[in-house]
VMD Tcl script that draws the C-alpha trace (Angstrom):
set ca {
  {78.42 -95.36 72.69}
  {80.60 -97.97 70.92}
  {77.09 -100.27 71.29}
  {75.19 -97.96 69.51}
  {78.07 -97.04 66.82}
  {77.67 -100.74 66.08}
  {74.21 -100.88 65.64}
  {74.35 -97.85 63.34}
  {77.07 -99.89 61.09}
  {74.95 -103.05 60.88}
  {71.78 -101.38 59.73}
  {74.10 -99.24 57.16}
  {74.76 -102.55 56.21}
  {71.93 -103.58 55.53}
  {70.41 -100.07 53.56}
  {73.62 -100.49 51.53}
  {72.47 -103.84 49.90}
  {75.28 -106.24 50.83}
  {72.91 -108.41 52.94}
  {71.11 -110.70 50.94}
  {67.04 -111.22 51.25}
  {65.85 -114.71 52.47}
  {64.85 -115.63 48.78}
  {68.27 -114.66 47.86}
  {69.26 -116.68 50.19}
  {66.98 -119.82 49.02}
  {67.54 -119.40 45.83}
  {71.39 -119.55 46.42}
  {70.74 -122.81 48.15}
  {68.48 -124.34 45.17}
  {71.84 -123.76 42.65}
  {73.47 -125.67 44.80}
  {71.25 -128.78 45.50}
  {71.12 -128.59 41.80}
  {74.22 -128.50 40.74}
  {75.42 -131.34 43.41}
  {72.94 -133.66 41.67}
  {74.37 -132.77 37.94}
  {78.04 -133.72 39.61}
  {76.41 -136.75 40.96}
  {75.14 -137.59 37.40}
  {78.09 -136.90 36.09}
  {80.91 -139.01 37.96}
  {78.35 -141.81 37.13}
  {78.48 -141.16 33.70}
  {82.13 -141.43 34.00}
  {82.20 -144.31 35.71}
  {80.02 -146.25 32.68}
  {82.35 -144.77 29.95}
  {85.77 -146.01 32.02}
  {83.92 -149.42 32.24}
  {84.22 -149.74 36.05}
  {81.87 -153.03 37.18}
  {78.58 -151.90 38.23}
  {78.90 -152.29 41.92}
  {81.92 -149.55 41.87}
  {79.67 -147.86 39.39}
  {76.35 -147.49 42.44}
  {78.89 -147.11 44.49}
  {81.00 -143.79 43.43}
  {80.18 -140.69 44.04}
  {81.04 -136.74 43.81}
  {80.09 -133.76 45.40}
  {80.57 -129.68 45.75}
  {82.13 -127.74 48.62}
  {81.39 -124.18 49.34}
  {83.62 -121.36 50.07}
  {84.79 -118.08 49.13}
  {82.58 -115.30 50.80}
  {79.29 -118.15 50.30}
  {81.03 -120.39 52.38}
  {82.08 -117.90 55.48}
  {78.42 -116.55 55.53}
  {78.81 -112.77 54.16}
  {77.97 -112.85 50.67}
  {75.98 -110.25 49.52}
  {72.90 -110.27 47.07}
  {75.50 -109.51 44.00}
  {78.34 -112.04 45.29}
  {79.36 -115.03 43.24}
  {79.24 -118.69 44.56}
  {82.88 -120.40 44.98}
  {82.29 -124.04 44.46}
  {84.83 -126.62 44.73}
  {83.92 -129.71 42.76}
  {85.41 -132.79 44.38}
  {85.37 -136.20 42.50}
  {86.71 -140.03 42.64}
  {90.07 -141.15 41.24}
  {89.22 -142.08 37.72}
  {87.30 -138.69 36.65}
  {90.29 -136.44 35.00}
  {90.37 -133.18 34.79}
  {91.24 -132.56 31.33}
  {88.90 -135.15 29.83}
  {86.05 -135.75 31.85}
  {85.90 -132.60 33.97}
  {86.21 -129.68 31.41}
  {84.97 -132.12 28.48}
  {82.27 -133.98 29.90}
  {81.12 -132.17 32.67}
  {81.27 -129.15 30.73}
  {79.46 -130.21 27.84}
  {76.49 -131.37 30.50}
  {76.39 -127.70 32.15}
  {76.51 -126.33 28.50}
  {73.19 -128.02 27.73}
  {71.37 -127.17 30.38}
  {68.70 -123.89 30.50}
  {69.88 -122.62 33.78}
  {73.31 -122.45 32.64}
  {74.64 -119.32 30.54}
  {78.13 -117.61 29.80}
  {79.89 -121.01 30.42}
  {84.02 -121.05 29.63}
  {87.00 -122.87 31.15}
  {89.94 -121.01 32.56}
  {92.29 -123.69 32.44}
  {95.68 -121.60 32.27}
  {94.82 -119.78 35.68}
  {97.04 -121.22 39.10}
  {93.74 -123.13 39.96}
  {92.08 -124.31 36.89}
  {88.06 -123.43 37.05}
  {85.25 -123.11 35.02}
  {83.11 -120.03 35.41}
  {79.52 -119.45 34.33}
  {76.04 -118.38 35.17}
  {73.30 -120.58 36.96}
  {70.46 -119.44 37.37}
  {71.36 -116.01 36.73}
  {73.91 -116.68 39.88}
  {78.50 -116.33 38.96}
  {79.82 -119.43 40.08}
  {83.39 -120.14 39.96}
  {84.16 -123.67 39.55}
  {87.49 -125.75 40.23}
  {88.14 -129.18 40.42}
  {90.40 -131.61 43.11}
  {90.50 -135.13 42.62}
  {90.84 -137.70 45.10}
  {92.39 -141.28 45.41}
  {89.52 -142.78 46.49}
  {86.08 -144.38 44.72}
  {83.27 -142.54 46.42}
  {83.52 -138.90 47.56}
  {80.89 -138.61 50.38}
  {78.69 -135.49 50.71}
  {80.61 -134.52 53.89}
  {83.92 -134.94 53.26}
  {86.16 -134.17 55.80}
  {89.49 -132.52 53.78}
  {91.01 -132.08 56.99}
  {91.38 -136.70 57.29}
  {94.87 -137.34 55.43}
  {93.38 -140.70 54.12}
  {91.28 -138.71 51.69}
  {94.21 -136.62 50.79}
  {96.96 -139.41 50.17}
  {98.48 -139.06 47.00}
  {96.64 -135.62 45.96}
  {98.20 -133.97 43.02}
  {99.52 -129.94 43.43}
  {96.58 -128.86 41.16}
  {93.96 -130.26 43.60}
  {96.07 -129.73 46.65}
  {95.38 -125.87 45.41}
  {91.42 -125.92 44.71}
  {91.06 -127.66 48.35}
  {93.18 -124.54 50.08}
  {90.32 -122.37 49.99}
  {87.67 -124.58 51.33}
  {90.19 -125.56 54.01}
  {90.84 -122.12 54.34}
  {87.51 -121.46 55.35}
  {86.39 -124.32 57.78}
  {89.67 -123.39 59.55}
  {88.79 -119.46 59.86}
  {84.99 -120.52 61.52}
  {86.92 -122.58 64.07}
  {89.58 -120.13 64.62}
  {87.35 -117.22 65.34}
  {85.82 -116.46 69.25}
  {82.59 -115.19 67.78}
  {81.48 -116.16 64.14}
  {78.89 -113.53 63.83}
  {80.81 -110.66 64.91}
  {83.75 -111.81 62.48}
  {80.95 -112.39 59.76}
  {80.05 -108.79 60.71}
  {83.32 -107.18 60.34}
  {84.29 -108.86 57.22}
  {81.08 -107.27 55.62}
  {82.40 -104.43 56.31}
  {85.77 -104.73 55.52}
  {84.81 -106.13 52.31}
  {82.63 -103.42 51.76}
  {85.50 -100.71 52.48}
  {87.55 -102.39 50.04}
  {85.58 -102.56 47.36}
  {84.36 -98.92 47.82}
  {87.95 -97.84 48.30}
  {89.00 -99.56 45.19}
  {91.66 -102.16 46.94}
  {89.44 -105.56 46.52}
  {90.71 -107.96 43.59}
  {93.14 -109.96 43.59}
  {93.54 -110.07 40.06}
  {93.82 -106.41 40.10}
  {96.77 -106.41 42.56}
  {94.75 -105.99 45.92}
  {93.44 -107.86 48.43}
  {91.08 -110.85 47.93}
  {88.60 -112.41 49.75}
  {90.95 -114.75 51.24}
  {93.32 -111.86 52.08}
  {90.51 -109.88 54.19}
  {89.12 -112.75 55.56}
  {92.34 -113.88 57.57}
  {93.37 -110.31 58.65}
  {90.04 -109.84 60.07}
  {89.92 -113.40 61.59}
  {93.19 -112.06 63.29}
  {91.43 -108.77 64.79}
  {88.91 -111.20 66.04}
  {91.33 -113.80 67.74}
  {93.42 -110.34 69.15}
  {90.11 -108.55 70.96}
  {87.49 -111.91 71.75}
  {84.80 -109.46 73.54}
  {85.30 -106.63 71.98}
  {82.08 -104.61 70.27}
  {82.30 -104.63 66.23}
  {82.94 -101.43 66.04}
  {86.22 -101.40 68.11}
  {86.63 -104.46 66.17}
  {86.95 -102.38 63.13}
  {89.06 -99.39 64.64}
  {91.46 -102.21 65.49}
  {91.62 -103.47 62.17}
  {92.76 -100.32 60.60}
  {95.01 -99.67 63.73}
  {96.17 -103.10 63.13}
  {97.34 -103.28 59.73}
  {97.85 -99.47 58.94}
  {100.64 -99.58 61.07}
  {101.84 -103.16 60.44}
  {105.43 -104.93 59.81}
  {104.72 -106.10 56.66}
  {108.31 -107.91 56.71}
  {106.20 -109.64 59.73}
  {103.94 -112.28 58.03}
  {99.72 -111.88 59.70}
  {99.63 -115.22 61.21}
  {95.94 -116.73 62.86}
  {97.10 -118.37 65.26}
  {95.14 -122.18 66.22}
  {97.09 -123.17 69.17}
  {98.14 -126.17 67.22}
  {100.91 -125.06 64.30}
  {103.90 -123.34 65.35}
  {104.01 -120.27 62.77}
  {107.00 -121.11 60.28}
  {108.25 -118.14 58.46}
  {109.54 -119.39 54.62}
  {111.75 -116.96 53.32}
  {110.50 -117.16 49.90}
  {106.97 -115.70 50.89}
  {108.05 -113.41 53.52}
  {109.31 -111.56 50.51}
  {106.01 -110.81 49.37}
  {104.98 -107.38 49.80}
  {102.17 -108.49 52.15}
  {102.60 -112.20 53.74}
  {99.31 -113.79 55.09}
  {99.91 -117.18 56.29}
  {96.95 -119.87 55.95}
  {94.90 -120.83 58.84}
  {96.55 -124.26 60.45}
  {99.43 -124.48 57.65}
  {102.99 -123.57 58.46}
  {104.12 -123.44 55.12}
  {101.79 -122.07 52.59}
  {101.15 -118.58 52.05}
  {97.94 -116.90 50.37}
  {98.60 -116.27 47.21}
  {98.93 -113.01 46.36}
  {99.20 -110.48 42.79}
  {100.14 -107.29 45.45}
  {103.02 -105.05 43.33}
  {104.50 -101.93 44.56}
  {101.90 -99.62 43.15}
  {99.11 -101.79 44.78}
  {101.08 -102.09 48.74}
  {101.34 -98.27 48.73}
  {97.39 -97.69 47.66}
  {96.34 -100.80 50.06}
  {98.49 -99.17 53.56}
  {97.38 -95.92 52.63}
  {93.88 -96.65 52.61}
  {94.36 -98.43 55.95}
  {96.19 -95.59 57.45}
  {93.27 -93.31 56.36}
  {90.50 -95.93 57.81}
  {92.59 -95.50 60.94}
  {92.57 -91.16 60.65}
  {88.62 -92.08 60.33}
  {87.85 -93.95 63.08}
  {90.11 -93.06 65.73}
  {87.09 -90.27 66.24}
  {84.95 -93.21 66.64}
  {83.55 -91.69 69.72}
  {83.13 -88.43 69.05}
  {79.36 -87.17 68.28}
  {80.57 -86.21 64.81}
  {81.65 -89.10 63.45}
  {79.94 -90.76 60.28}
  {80.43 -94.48 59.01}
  {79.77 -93.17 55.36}
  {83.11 -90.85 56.00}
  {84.89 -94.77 55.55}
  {82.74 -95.97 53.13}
  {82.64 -93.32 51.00}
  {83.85 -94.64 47.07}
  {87.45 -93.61 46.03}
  {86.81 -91.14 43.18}
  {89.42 -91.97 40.46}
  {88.51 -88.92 37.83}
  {88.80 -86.53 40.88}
  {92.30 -88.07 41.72}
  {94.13 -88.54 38.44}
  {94.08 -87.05 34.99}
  {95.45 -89.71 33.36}
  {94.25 -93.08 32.09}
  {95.33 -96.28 30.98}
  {91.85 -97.81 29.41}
  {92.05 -101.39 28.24}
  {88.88 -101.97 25.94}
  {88.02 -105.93 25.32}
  {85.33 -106.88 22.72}
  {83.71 -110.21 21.20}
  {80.88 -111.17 18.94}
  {79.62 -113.28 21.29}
  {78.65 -113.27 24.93}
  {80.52 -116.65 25.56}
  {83.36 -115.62 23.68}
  {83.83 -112.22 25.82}
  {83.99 -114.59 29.02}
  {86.68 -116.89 27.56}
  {89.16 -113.86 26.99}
  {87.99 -111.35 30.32}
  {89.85 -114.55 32.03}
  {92.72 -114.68 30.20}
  {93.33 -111.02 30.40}
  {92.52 -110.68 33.95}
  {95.36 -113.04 34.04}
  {97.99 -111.08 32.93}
  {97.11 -108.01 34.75}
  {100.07 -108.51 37.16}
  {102.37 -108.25 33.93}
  {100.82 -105.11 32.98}
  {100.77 -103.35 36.35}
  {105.07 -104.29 36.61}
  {105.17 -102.81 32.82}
  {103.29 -99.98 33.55}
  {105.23 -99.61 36.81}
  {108.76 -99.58 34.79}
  {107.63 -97.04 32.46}
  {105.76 -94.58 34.67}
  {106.38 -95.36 38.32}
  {102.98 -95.50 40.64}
  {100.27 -96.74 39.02}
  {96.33 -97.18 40.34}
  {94.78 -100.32 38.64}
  {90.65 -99.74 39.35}
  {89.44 -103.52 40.15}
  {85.66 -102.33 38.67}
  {84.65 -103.61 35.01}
  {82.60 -101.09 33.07}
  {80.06 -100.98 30.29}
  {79.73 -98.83 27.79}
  {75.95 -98.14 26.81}
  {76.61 -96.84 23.29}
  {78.44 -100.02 22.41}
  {76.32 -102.72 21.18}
  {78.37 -105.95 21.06}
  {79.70 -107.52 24.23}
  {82.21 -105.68 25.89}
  {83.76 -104.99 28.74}
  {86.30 -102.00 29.88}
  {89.09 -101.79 32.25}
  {90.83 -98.81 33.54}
  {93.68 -97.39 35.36}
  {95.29 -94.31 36.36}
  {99.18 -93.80 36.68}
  {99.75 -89.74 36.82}
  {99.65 -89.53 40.71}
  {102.30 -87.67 42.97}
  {100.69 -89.64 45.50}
  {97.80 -91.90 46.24}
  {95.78 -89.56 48.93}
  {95.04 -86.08 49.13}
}
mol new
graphics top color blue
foreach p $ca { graphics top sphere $p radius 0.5 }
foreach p [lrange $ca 0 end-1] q [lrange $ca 1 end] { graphics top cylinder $p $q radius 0.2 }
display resetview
């Protein structure tokens, strides 16, 4: 039975959408290829304008790192492309990576909706290749040539790394650490579809938005993996919401890697959810959770876990758990944050900055009226003709679940 209730979730899976087509897939690679040769082009450029002699010239080099839900291997045909872009010492990030680079993307056809986020924890650039999101931060290293394969794991190419780039590399070491970590990479690539496809239905993906991330999800279920090895996917998933709907949370969610002793800081253990890193003691995922957000998140867990302790039972439905959280049919009352430009470019420059300060908001909001439900969707309104986009969010609740 629990072979066949597996089965039944991976082809839901794949009527659903989040499973991309082979020329998805392709066509995902191409941006890539492409985009590592522009990077190439331009650390050379760099080179030439610092005046470096022309062997150090031929030699140096740059490239781009995966990660994010592209680099674990469960992005879906609407997912975005993380992208790390990692360069030499002498290419800055002020000057030559959100000047010159920039100006290079900003000329090219494939590239559209182009603006730098530069006030954001880890500074990026986010635009449109191809048609595909990419999110774009930078991490420079102390050394002249970056090879394709860098290994961010050998200190010698990390000596003397600044905090900034220290940050950008987290998530791609993040995510080579999770593939090792994990007794079966396709079954954890099969329950973080699903995961990630709960959350976002259930309206508790975003971490912008106060919810989990990518990040978040992707070490919990890493952790449900490690806890079960042979277990079938779909126990795997009626452990995760046994797991974590029932959860310490004063009890960081450590992976463990049978090399780094867990260390508990303090400082993070007073987040409202702590989720350690894969293979580092001491830093935390970062995290926008607020009170609001931790009672909607372990409420939806506890109700994943009503759902599928029936797992067994002849009755029982996967669309019961991935059924979408329907805010008009919960709350009454809205908080609607309306954001308009003349210009398509222009929209993108200030959706980052306001996404931003949504954790300010949602502790305002949470002074003044208690509870509040931030939804992580963006909306579109079809009668309004300039570029727009809307943000909602519902505070009026006696509580989160009927």
């Amino acid at each position: 039975m629990e072979d066949e209730r597996s089965r039944s979730l991976l082809q839901l899976m794949v009527n659903d959408g989040p499973v991309p087509s082979p020329e998805e897939e392709e066509k995902r690679k191409n941006v890539i290829e492409k985009l590592k040769k522009i990077v190439m082009a331009w650390v050379k450029r760099v080179a030439w304008q610092r005046r470096l002699p022309k062997q150090e010239i031929a030699a140096s080099s740059a490239t781009i790192l995966t990660y994010g839900s592209y680099g674990l291997g469960v992005h879906g045909s609407e997912s975005d492309i993380d992208a790390l872009c990692v360069a030499p010492y002498f290419a800055t990030m002020a000057e030559d990576f959100f000047i010159v680079l920039y100006n290079m993307l900003k000329i090219r056809t494939e590239v559209s909706e182009i603006h730098c986020v530069k006030d954001a924890k880890v500074p990026l650039m986010r635009f449109k290749f191809d048609g595909i999101s990419m999110d774009l931060p930078y991490a420079q290293l102390e050394v002249l040539a970056v090879p394709e394969n860098v290994d961010i794991f050998n200190p010698s190419f990390l000596r003397g790394i600044d905090e900034t780039g220290w940050k950008s590399l987290s998530g791609v070491r993040a995510n080579k650490q999770i593939c090792q970590l994990v007794p079966n990479l396709e079954k954890f690539q099969s329950l973080l579809r699903c995961v990630k496809l709960w959350a976002k239905r259930r309206g508790v993906y975003g971490n912008l938005n106060g919810f989990l991330g990518g990040v978040h999800l992707a070490i919990l279920a890493a952790f449900v993996c490690q806890c079960d090895p042979n277990a079938s996917l779909s126990a795997l998933i009626s452990n995760f919401f046994k797991t974590f709907a029932f959860w310490s949370w004063s009890t960081p969610v450590v992976p463990q890697d049978g090399m780094c002793q867990p260390t508990v800081n303090p400082t993070e253990t007073r987040l409202f959810m702590p989720i350690q890193l894969p293979c580092s003691p001491y830093e935390y995922c970062h995290s926008n959770i607020t009170e609001s957000t931790f009672y909607k998140i372990r409420a939806e867990f506890l109700q994943g876990h009503n759902l599928t302790k029936i797992l067994l039972k002849s009755d029982f439905d996967w669309h019961d758990i991935l059924e979408p959280f329907l805010y008009t049919k919960k709350y009454t009352r809205f908080v609607k944050n309306f954001l308009s430009a003349s210009k398509q470019d222009e929209l993108g420059n200030w959706v980052g900055w306001i996404k931003s300060c949504f954790r300010c908001l949602l502790f305002k909001l949470e002074e003044v009226q208690g509870l509040c439900d931030p939804n992580p969707a963006e909306y579109i309104d079809v009668d309004v003709a300039e570029p727009h986009v809307i943000f909602t969010g519902a505070y009026n609740q006696a509580k989160l679940m009927s």
